[in-house]
C-alpha positions in Angstrom: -69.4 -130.5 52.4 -67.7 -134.1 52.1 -64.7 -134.7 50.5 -65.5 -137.0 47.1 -64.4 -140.9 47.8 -62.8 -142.9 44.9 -66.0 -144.7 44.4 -67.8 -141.7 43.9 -65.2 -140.8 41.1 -65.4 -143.5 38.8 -68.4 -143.3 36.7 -68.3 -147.1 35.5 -68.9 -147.9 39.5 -72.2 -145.9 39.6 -75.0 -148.3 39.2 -77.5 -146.3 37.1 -79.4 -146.8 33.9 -78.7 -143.3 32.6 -74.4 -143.8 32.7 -72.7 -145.8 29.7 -69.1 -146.8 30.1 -67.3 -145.9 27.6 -64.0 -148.1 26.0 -62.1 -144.6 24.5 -58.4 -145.5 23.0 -57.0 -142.2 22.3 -54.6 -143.5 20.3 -56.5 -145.4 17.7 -57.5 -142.6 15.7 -55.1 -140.1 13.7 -51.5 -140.6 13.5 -49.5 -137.9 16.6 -49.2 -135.0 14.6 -47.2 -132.9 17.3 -45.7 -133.5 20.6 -46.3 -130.2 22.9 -44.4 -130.3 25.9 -47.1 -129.8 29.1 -46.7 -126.7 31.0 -45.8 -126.4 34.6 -49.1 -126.4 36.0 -50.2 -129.4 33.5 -47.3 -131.4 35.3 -48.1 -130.7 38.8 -51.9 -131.9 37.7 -51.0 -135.2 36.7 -48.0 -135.4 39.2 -51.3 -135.4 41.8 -53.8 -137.9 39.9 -50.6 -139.9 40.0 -50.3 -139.8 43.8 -53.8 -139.9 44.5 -56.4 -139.8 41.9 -58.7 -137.9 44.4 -56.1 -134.4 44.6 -56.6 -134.1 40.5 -60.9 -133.8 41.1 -60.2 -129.8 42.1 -59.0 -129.5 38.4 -62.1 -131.1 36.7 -65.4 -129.1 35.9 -68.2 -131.0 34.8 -71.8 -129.6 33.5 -74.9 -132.4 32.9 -77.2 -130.9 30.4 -80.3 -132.8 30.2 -82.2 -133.0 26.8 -85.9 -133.6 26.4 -87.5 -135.3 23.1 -85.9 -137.1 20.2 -82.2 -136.7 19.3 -80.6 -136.9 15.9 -77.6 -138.7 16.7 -76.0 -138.6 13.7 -76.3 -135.0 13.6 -75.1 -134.9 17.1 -71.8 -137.2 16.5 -71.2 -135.3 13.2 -71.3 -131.9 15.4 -69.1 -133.2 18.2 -66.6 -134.6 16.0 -66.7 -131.1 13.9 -65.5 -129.6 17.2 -62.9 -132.0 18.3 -61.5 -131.6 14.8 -61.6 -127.6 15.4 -59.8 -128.0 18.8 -56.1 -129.4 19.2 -56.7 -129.0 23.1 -59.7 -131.5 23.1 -57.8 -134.0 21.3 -54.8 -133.8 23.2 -53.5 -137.0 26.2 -51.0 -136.3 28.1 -48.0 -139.4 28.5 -46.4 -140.0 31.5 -43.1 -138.9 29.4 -44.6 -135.6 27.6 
């Protein structure tokens, strides 16, 4: 098996019709309600996408779930945001002073 390259880890450098970038502030939503310090292991993961962005890839899982017919994308947005709003962890950033 290769190892990943850097172009083939940055989704807004894949030219194809099915990827959107995305322009995500995490920071222009909600006020910071709580500053956690990061654990040990959270450190040493972004201690290595600091040194090379490639070493942090072993920590990510991704699934592609392909959906057939229509969509309601309100319902879908209302449903994601329902769960973000349930889940501190998939709200959370990590600063390079946490």
């Amino acid at each position: 098996m290769s190892e990943p390259t850097p172009e083939h880890t940055n989704s807004a450098q894949v030219d194809d019709a099915r990827y959107v970038e995305v322009d995500f502030d995490p920071f222009a939503g909600a006020a910071i309600t709580a500053v956690i310090p990061t654990t040990e292991a959270q450190r040493e993961v972004w201690l290595a996408d600091q040194l090379d962005p490639v070493a942090s890839l072993a920590y990510n899982e991704s699934v592609t779930i392909a959906l057939r017919g229509s969509i309601d994308t309100e319902a879908m947005r209302t449903a994601i945001k329902a769960l973000t709003q349930r889940h501190d962890v998939l709200r959370a950033v990590m600063a390079p002073n946490c």
